[in-house]
VOPAKE-477745 format. One record per atom (N, C-alpha, C, O, CB): y, x, z; residue in three letters. Coordinates in steps of 0.001 Angstrom, whole numbers, plus 500000, padded with zeros to 6 digits. Glycine has a CB too. Layout:
<nodes>
YXZala ...
</nodes>
This chain:
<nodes>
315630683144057072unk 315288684558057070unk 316208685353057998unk 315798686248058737unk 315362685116055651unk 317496684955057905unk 318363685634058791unk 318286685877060455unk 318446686871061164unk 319432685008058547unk 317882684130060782unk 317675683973061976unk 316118684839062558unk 315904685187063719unk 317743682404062092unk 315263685014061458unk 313956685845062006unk 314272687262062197unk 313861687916063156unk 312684685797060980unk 315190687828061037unk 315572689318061244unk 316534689005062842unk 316272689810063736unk 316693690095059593unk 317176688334063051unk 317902688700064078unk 316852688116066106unk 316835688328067318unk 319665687738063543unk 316303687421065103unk 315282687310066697unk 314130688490066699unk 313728688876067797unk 314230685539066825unk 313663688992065662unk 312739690243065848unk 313571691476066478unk 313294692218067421unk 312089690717064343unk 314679691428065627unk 315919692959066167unk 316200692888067624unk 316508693901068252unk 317794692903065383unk 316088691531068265unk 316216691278069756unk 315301691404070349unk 315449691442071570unk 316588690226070156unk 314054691517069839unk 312680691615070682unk 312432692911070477unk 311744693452071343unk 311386690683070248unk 312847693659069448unk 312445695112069099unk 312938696241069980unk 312355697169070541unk 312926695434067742unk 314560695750069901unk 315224696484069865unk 315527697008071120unk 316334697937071164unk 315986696126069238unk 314964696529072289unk 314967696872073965unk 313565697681073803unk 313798698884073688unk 314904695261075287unk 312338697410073766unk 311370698449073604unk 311506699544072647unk 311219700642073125unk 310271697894073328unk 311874699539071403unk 312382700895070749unk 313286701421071673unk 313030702511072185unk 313112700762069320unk 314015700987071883unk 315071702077072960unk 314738702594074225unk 315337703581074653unk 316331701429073418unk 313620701898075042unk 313262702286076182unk 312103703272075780unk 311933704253076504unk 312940701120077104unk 311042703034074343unk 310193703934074809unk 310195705076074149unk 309157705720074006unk 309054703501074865unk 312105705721073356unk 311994706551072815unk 312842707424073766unk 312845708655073807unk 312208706345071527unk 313626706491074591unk 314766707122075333unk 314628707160077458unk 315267707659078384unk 316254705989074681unk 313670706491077320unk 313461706312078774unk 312261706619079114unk 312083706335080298unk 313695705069079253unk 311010707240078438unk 310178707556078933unk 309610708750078984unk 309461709373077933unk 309677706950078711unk 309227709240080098unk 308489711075080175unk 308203711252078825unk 307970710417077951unk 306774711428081179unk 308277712981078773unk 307715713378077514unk 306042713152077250unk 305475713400076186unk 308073714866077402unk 305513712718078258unk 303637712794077615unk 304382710743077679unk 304435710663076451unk 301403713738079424unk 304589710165077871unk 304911708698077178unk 305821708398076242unk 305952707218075916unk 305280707835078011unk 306518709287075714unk 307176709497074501unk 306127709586073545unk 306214708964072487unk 308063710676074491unk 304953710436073865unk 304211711409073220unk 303613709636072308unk 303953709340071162unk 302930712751074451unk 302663708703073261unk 302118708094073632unk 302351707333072369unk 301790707074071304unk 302295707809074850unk 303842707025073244unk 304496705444072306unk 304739705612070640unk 304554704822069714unk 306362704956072962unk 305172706818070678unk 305524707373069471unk 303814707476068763unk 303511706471068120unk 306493708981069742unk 303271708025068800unk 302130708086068371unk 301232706872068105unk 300309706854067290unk 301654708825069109unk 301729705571069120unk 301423704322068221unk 301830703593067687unk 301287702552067318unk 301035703698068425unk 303366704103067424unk 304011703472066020unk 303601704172064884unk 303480703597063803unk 305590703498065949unk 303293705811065088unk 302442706042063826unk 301135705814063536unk 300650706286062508unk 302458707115063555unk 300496705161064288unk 299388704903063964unk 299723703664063382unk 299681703583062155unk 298431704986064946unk 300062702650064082unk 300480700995063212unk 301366701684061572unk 301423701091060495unk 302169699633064627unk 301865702866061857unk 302382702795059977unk 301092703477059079unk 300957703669057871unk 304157704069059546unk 300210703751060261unk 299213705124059259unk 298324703344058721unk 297927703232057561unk 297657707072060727unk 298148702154059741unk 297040701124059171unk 298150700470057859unk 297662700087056795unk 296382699676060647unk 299358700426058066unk 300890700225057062unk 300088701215055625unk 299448700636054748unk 302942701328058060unk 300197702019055634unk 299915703238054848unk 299006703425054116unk 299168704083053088unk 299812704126055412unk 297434702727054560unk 296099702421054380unk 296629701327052691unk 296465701694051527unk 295241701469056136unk 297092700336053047unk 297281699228052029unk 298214699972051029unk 298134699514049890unk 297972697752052675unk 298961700869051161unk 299706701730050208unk 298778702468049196unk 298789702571047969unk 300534702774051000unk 298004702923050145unk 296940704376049762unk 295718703074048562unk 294696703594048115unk 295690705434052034unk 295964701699048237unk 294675701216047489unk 293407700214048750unk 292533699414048416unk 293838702983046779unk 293904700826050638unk 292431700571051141unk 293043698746051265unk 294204698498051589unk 291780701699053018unk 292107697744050970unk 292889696345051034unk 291459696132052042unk 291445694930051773unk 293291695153049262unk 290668696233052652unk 289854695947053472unk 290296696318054808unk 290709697477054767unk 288752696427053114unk 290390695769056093unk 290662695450057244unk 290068697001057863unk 290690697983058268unk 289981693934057698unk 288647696742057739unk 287596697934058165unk 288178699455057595unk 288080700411058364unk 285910697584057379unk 288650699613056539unk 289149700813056028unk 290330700994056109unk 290629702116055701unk 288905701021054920unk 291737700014056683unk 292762700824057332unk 292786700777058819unk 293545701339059609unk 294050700430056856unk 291439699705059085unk 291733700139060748unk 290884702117060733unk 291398703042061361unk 290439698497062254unk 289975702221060129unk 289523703464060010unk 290555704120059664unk 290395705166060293unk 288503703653059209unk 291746704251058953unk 292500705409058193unk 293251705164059071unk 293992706131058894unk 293006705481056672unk 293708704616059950unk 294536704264061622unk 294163705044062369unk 295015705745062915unk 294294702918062467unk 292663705251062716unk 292237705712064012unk 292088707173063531unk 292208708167064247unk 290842704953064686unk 291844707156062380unk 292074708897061935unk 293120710110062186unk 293198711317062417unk 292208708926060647unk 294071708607061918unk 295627709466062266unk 295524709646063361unk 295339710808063725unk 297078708842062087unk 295585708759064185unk 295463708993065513unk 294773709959066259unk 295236710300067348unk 295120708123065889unk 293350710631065676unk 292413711639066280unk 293314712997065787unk 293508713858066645unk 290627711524065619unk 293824713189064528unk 294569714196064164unk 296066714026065084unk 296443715155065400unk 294686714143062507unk 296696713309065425unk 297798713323065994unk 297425713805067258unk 298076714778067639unk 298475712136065946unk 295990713115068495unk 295257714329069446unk 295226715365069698unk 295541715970070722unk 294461714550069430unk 294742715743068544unk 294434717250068283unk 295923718008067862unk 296061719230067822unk 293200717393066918unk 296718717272067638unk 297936718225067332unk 298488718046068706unk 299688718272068553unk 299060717788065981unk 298283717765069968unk 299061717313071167unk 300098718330071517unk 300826718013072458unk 298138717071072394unk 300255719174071106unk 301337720361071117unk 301739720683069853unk 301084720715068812unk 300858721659071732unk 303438721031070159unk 304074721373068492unk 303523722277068215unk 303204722963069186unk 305555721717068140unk 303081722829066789unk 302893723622066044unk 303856723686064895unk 303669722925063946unk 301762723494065790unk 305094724705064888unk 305707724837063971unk 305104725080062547unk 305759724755061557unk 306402725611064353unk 303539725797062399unk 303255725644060836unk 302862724252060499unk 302521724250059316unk 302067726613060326unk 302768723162060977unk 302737721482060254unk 304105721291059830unk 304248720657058784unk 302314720048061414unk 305398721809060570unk 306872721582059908unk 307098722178058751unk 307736721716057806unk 307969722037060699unk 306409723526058850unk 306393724310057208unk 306036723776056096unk 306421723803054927unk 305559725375057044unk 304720722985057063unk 303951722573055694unk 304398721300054833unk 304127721009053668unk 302463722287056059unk 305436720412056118unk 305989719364056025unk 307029719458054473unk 307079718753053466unk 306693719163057476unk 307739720657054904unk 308913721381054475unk 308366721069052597unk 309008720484051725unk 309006723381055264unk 306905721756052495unk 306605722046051372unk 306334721064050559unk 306503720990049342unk 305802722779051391unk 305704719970051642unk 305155718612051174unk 306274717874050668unk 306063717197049661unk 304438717773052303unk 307940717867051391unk 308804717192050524unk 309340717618049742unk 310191716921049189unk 309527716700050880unk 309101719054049277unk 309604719519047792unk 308298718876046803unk 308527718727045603unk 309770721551047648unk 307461718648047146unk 306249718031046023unk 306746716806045768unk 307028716567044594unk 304583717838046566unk 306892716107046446unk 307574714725046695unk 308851714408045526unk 309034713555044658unk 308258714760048371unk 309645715675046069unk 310530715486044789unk 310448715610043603unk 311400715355042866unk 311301715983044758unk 309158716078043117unk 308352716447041813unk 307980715679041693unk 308342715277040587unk 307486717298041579unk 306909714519042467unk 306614713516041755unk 307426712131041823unk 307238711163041086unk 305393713369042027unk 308267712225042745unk 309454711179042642unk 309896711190041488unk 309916710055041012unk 310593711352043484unk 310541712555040312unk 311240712871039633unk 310604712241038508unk 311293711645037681unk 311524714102039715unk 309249712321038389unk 308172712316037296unk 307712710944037179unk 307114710527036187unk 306935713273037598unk 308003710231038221unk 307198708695038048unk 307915707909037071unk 309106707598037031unk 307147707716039490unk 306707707580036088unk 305342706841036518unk 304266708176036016unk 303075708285036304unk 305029705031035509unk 305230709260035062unk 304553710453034503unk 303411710657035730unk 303375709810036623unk 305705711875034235unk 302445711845035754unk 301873712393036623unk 301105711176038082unk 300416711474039057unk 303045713459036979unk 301535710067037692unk 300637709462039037unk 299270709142038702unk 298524708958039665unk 301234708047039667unk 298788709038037558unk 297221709459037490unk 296729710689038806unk 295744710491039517unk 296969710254035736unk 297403711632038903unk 296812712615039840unk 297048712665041126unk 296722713598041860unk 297057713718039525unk 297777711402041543unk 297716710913043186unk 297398709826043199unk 297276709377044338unk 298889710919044060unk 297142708977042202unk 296583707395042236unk 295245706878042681unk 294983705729043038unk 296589706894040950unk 294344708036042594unk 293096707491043790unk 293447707995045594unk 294107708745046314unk 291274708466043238unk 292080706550045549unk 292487706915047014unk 292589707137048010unk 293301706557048829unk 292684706854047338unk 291603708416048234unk 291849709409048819unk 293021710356048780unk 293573710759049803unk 291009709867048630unk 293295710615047842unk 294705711110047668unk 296081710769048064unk 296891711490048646unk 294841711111046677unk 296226709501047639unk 296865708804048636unk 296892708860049835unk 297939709072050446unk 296694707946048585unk 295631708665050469unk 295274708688051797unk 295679710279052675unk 296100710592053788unk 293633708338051739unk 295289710933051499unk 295980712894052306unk 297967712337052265unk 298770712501053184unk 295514715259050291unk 298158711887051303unk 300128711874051255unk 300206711177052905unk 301235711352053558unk 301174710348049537unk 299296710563053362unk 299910709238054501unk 299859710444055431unk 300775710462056252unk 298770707466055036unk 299093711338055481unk 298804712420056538unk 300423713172056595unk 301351713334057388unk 297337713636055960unk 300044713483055195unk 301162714451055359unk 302913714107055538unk 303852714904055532unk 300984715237054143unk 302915713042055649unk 304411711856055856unk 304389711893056834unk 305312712490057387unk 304592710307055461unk 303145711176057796unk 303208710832058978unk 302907711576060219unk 303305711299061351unk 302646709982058946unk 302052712687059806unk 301889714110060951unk 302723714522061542unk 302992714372062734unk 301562715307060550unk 303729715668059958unk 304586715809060445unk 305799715419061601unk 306255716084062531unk 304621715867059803unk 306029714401061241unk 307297713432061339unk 306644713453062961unk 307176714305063674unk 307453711635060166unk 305736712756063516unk 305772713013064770unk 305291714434065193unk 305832714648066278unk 305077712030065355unk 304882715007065004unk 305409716822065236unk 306528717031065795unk 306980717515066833unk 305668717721063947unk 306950716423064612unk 308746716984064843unk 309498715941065708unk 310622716259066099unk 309783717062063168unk 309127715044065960unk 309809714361066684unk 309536714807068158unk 310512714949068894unk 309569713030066366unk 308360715023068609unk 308022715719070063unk 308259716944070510unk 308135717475071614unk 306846715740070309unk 308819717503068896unk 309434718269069310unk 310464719168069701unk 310737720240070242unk 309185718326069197unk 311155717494068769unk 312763717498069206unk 312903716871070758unk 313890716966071488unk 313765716421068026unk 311457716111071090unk 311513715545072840unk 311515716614073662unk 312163716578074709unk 310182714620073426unk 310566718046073184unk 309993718516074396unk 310864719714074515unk 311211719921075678unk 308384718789074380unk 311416720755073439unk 311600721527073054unk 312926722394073805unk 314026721843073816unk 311519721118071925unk 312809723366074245unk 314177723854075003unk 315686723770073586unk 315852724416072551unk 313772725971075704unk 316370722840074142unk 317595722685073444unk 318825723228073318unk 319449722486074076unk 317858721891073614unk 319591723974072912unk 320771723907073654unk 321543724409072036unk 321161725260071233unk 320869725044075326unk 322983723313071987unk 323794723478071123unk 325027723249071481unk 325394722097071713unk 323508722905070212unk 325854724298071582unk 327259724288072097unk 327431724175073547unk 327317725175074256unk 327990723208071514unk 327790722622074202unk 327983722585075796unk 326817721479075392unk 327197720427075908unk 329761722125076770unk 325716721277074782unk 324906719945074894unk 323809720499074667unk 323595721249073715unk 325179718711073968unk 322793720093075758unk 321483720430076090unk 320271719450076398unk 319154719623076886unk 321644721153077098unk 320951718366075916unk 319999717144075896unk 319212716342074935unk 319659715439074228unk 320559716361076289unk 317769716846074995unk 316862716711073969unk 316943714909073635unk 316226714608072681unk 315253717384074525unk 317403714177074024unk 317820712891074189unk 318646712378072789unk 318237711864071748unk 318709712858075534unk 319883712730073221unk 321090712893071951unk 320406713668071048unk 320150713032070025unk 322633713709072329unk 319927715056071039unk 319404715464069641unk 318444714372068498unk 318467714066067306unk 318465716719070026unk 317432713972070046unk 316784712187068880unk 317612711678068100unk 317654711617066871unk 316432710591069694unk 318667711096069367unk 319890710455068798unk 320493710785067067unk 320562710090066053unk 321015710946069871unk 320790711968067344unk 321341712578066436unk 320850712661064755unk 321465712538063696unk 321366713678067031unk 319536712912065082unk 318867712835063997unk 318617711168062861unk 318522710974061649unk 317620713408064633unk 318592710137064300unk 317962709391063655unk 320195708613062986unk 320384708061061901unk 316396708304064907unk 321304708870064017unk 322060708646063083unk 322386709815061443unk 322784709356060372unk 323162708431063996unk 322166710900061629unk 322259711183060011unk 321376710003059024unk 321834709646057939unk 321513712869059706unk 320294709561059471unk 319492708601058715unk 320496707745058594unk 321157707853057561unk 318183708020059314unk 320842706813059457unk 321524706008059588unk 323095705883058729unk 323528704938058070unk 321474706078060814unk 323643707050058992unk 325150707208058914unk 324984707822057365unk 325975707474056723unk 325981708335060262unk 324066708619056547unk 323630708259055280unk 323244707454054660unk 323716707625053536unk 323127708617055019unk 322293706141054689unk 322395705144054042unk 323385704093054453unk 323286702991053912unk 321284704749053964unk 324262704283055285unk 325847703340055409unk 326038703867054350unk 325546703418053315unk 327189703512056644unk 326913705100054393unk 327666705363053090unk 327211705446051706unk 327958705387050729unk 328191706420053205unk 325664705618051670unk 325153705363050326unk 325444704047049812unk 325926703780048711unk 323752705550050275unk 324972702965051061unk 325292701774050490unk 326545701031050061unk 326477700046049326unk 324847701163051128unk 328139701704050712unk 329141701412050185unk 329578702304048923unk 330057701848047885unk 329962701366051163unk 329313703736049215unk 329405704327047473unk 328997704131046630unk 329574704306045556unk 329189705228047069unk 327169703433046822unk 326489703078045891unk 327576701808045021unk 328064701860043891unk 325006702628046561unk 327695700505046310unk 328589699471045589unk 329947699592044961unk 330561698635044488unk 328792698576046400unk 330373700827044989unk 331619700854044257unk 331245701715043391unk 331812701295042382unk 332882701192044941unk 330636702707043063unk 330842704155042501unk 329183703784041473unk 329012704481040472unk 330867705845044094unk 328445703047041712unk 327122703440041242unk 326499703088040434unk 325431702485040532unk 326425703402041826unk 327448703625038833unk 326448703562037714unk 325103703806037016unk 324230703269036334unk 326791703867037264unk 325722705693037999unk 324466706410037346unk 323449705912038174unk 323678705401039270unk 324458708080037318unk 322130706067037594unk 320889705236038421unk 320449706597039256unk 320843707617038692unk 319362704420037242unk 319793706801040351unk 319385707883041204unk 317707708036040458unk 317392709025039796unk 319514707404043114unk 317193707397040601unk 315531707170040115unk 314957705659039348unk 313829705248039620unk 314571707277041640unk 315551705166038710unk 315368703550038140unk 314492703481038409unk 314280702695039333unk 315463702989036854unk 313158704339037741unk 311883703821037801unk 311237703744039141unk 310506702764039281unk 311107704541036972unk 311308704315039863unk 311008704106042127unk 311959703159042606unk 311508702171043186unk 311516705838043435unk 313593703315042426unk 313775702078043252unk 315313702056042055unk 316197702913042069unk 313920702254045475unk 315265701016041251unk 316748700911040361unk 317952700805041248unk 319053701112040791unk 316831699517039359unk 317760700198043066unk 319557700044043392unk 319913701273043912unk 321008701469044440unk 320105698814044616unk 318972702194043784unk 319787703743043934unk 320655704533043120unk 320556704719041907unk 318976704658044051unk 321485704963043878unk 322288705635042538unk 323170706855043260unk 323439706996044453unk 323503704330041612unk 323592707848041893unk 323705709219042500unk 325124709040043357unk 325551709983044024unk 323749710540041237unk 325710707972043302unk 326659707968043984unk 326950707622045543unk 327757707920046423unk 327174707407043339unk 325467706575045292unk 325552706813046794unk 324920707775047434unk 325345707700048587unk 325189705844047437unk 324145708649047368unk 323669710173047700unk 324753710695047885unk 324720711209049003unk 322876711018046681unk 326034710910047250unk 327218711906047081unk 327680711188048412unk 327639711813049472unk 328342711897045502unk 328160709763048358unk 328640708825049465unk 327775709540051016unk 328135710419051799unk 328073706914048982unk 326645708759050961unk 325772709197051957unk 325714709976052762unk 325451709923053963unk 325061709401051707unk 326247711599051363unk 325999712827052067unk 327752713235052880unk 328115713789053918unk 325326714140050713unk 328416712602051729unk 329682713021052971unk 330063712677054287unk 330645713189055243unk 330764712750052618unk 329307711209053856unk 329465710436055793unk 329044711388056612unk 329606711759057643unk 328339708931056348unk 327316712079055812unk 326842713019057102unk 328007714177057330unk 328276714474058493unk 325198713865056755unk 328371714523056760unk 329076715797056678unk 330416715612058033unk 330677716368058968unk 329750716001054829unk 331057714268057618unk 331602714069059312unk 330773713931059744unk 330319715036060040unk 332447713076059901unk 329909712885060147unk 329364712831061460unk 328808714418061980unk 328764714686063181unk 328124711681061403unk 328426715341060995unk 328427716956062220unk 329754717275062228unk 329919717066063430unk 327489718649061663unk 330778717598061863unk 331744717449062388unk 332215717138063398unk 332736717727064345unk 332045717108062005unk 331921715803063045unk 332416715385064955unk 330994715699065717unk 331176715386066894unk 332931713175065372unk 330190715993065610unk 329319716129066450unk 329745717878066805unk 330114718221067928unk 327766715649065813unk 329693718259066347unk 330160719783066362unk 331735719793067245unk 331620720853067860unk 330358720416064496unk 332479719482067460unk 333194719118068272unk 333357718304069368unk 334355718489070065unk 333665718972067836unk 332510717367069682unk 332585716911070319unk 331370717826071422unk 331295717716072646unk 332653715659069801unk 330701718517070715unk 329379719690071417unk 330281721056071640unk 329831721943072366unk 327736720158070027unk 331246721165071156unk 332246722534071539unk 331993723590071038unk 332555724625071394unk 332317722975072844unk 330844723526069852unk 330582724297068736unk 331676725210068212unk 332841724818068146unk 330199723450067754unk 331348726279067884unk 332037727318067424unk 331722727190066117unk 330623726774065750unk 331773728587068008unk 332868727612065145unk 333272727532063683unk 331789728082063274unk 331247727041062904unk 334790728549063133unk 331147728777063178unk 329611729461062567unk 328720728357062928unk 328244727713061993unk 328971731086063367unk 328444728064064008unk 327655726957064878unk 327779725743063839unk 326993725229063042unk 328425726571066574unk 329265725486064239unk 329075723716063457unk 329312724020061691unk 329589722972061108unk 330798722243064179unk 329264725016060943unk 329305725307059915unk 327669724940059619unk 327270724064058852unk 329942726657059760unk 326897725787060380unk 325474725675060419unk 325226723930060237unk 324951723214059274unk 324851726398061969unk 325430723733061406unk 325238722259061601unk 325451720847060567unk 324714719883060357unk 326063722093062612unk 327006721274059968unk 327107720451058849unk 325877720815057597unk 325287719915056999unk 328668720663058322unk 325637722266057349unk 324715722610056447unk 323017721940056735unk 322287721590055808unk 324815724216056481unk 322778721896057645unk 321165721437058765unk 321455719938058368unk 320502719321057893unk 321176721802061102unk 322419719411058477unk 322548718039058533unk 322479717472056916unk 321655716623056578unk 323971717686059342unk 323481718078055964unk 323263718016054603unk 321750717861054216unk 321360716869053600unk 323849719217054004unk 321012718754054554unk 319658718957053981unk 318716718137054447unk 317708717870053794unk 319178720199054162unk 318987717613055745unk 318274716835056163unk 318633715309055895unk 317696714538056104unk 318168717194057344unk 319954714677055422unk 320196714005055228unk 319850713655053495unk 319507712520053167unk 321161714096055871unk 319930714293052914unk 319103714703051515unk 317631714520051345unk 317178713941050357unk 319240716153051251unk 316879715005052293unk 315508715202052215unk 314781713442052473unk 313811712831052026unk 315071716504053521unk 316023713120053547unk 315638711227054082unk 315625710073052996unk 315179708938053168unk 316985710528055218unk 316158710546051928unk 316598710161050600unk 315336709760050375unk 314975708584050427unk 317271711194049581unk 314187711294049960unk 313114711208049831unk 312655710628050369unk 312744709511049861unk 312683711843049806unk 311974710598051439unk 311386709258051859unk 311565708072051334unk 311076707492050364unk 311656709003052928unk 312217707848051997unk 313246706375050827unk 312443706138049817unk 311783705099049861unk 314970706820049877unk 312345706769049010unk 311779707062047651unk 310524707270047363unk 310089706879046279unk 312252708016047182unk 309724707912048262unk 308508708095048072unk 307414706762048068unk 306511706416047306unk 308261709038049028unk 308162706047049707unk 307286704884050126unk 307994703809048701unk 307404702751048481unk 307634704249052162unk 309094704133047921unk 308952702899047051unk 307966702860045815unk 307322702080045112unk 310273702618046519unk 308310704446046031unk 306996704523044598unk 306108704233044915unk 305441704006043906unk 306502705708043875unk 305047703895046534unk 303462703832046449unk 303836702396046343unk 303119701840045511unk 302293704457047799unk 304933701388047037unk 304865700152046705unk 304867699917045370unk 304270699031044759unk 305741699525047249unk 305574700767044960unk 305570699868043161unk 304527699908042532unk 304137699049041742unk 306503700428041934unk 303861701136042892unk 302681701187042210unk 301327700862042434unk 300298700999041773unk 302621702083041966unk 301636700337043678unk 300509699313044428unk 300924697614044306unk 300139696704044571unk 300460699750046284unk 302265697445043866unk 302257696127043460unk 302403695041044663unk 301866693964044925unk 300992695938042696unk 303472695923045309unk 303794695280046752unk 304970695339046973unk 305593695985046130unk 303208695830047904unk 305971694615048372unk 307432694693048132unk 307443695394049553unk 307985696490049704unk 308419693148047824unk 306663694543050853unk 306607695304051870unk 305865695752052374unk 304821695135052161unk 306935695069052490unk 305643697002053348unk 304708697773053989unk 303496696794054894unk 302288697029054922unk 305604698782054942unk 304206695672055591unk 303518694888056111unk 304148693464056460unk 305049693092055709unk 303060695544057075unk 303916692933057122unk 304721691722057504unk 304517692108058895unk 304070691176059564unk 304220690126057006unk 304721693287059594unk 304639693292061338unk 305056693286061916unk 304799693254063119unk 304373693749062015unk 306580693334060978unk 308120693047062235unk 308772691630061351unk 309634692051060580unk 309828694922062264unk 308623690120061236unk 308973689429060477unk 310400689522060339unk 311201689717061253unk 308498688383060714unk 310631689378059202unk 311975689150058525unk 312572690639057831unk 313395690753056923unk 313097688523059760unk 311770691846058682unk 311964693342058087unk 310925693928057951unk 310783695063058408unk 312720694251058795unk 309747693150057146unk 308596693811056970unk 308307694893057697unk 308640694895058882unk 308489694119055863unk 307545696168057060unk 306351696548058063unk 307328697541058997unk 308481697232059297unk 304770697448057220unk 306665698801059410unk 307175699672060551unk 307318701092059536unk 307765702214059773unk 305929699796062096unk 306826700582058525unk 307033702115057295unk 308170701440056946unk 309108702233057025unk 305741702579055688unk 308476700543056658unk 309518699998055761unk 310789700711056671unk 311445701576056090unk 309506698087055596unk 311153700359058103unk 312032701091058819unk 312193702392059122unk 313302702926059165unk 312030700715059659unk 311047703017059362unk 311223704546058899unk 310601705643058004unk 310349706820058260unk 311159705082059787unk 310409704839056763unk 310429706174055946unk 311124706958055778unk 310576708023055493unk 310306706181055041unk 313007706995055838unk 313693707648055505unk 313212709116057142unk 312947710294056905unk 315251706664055200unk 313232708779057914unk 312793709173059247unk 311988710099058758unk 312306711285058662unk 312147708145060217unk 310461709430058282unk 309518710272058292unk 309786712277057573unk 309242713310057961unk 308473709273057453unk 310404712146056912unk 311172713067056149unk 311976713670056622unk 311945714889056452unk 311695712696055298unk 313194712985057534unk 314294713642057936unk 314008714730059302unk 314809715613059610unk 315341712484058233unk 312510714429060147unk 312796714200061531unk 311891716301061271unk 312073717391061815unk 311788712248062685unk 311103715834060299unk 310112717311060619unk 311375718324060106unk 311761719321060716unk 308236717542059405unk 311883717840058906unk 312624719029058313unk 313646719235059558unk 313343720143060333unk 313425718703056684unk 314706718567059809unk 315672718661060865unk 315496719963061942unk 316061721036062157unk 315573717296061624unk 313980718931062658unk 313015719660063634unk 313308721417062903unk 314250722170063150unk 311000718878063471unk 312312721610062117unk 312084722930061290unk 313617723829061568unk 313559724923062130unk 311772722491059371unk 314928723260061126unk 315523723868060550unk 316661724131062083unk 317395725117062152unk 315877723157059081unk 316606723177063068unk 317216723913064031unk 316045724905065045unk 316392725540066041unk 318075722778064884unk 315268724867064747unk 314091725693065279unk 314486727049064701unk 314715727961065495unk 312511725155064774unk 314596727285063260unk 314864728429062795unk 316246728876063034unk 316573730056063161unk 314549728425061549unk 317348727467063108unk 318606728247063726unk 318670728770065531unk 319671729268066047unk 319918727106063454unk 317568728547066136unk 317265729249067528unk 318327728282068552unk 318851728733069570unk 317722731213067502unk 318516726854068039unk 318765725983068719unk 317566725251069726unk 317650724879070897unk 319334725263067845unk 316714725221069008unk 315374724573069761unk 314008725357069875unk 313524725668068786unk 314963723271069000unk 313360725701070906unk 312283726128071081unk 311119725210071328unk 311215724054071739unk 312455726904071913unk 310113725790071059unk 308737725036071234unk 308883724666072932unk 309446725267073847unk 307167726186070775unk 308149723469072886unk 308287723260074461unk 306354722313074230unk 305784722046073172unk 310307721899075169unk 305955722101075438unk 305106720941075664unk 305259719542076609unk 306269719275077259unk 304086721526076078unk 304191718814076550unk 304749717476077151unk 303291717478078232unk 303125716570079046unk 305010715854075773unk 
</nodes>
């Protein structure tokens, strides 16, 4: 198993980097948009559809709506915004209340609303006029975002192993625990820090920044959490088998899907980033 995770991470891991970091914004647009489509057919088998014909259909759907969104629209980040406070309601509540998202169609609206967003916001952390402190490169802001993901579940996972009695959600995923959230969230808390200094941020600026980063590093949690509850309750461990040895392409960024619209949203409203097109 080891040797497959580490020969897929070698085949992956040069095209993830080239086609998030090296290509025009309308081939950003592109590439990005068909990794969400491969998680929206991921998403289909979540949502109940186990027929071939009905997640390649709930695939190409996303995809016609991701079209039609070809320019940011900050009200899908709002709506994003709203969709992961629901999230935390029924995260909180499971197995309570999943009668009323358990068909599936319903399901099928949650995959929308995970996966819209999230590339919204990601194009429009690509396209978007940037500028924070002496750094103006919509590049590193990707960057940036996807280490709070990152640099939060490090430290969840070492606070979790020392500190983590209390359970975070047993019933969605038992090896969570509130300690590594507390863990998690302080790692983020340096990493803006040093990001805030090392950007030449002024005391208000990177005050902001540690706060933007908290919330967004919080909200990635959710994710986390959400995609375990449709597995558990679909009676599955992974999203797919499409990257062997690290199951599907939801499995790697759900925490993402969550982090990237809110993030997006919230330096938009701090007048760090403007709408831009590709």
């Amino acid at each position: 198993m080891l040797k497959t995770r580490v020969i897929t991470a070698l085949i992956l891991a040069p095209i993830a980097i080239g086609g998030i970091f090296f290509l025009p914004p309308l081939g950003f647009a592109l590439f990005t948009g068909v990794m969400i489509t491969l998680g929206a057919w991921e998403w289909a088998n979540m949502a109940g559809m186990s027929k071939p014909a009905a997640r390649i259909g709930y695939a190409g759907l996303v995809a016609a709506v991701l079209f039609l969104l070809y320019e940011p629209h900050s009200l899908v980040l709002w709506l994003a915004l709203v969709w992961w406070g629901i999230c935390l309601l029924l995260v909180r509540s499971y197995p309570t209340g999943s009668n009323v998202w358990s068909p599936v169609p319903v399901r099928a609206l949650m995959g929308l609303c995970v996966l819209v967003p999230a590339w919204v916001g990601l194009n429009q952390l690509r396209t978007g006029s940037f500028q924070f402190g002496s750094i103006d490169n919509n590049l590193l802001l990707i960057l940036y975002v996807f280490f709070i993901v990152w640099v939060a579940d490090i430290g969840a996972y070492f606070a979790g192993r020392a500190f983590g009695k209390a359970k975070l959600a047993p019933r969605v995923s038992p090896g969570k625990s509130w300690a590594g959230v507390w863990g998690g969230l302080a790692a983020v808390s340096v990493l803006a820090v040093v990001a805030a200094w090392l950007a030449d941020a002024g005391v208000r600026d990177g005050g902001l920044l540690i706060v933007a980063s908290l919330l967004t590093g919080a909200v990635s949690v959710l994710g986390d959490l959400l995609e375990s509850m449709l597995k558990r309750f679909r009676g599955i461990k992974d999203s797919s088998q499409l990257l062997p040895g690290h199951g599907g392409i939801m499995d790697r960024i759900d925490s993402l899907t969550a982090a990237i619209p809110v993030f997006a949203l919230l330096i938009v409203q701090l007048d760090w980033l403007t709408a831009g097109g590709w």
